[in-house]
C-alpha positions as CSV (number, residue, x, y, z in Angstrom):
1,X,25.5,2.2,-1.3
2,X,24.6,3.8,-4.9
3,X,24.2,7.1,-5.1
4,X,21.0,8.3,-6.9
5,X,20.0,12.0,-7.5
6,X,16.1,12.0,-7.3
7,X,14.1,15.5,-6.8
8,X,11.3,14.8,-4.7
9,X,9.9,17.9,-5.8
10,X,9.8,17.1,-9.2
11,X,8.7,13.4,-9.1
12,X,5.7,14.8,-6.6
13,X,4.4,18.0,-9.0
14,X,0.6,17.6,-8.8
15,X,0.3,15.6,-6.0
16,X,0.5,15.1,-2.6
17,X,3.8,16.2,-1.0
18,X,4.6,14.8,2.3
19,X,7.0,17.7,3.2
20,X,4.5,19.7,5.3
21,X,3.8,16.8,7.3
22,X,7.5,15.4,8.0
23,X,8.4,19.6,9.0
24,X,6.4,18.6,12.0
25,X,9.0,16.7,13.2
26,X,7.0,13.8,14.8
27,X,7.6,9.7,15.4
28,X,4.0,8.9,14.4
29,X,1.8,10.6,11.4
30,X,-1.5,9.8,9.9
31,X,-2.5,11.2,6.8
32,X,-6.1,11.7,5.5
33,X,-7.6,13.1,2.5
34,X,-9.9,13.0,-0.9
35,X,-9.0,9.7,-2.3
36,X,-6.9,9.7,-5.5
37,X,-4.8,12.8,-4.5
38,X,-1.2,10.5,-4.7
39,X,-0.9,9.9,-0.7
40,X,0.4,6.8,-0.5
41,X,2.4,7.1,-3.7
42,X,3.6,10.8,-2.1
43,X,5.1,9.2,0.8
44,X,6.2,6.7,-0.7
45,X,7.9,8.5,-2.8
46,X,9.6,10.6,-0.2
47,X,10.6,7.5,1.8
48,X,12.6,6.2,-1.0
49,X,14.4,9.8,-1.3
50,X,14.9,9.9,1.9
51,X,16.4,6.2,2.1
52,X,18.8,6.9,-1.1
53,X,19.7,10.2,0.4
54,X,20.3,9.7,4.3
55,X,20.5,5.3,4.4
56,X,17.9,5.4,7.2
57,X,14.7,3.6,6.5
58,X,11.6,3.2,7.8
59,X,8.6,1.3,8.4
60,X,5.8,1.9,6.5
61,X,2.0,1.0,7.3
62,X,-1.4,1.5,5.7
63,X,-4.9,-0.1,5.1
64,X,-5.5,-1.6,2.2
65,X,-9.2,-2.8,2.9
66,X,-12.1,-1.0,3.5
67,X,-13.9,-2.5,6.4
């Protein structure tokens, strides 16, 4: 695998950061919030961190359509 040195903190700076949420230490999260506030591109973000830093991935979920 390629190594790649990406700050998570850095790419995230103004918007959401998803390390609160993973310090909980849990199998399962939901996030909510205002819309707009970088969420989805937050975790997102941290996912693909986490994948180039560790090799583990993940699965990733969320609605795209408001019902």
């Amino acid at each position: 695998m390629m190594k790649i040195k990406l700050n998570y903190d850095k790419l995230t700076k103004g918007w959401f950061s998803a390390r609160k949420a993973v310090s909980y230490n849990r199998h399962l999260m939901a996030i909510t919030g205002k819309r707009s506030t970088g969420k989805s591109t937050g975790v997102a973000i941290f996912l693909i961190c986490e994948y180039y830093r560790t090799g583990q991935g993940w699965i990733y979920t969320r609605r795209t359509k408001d019902t």
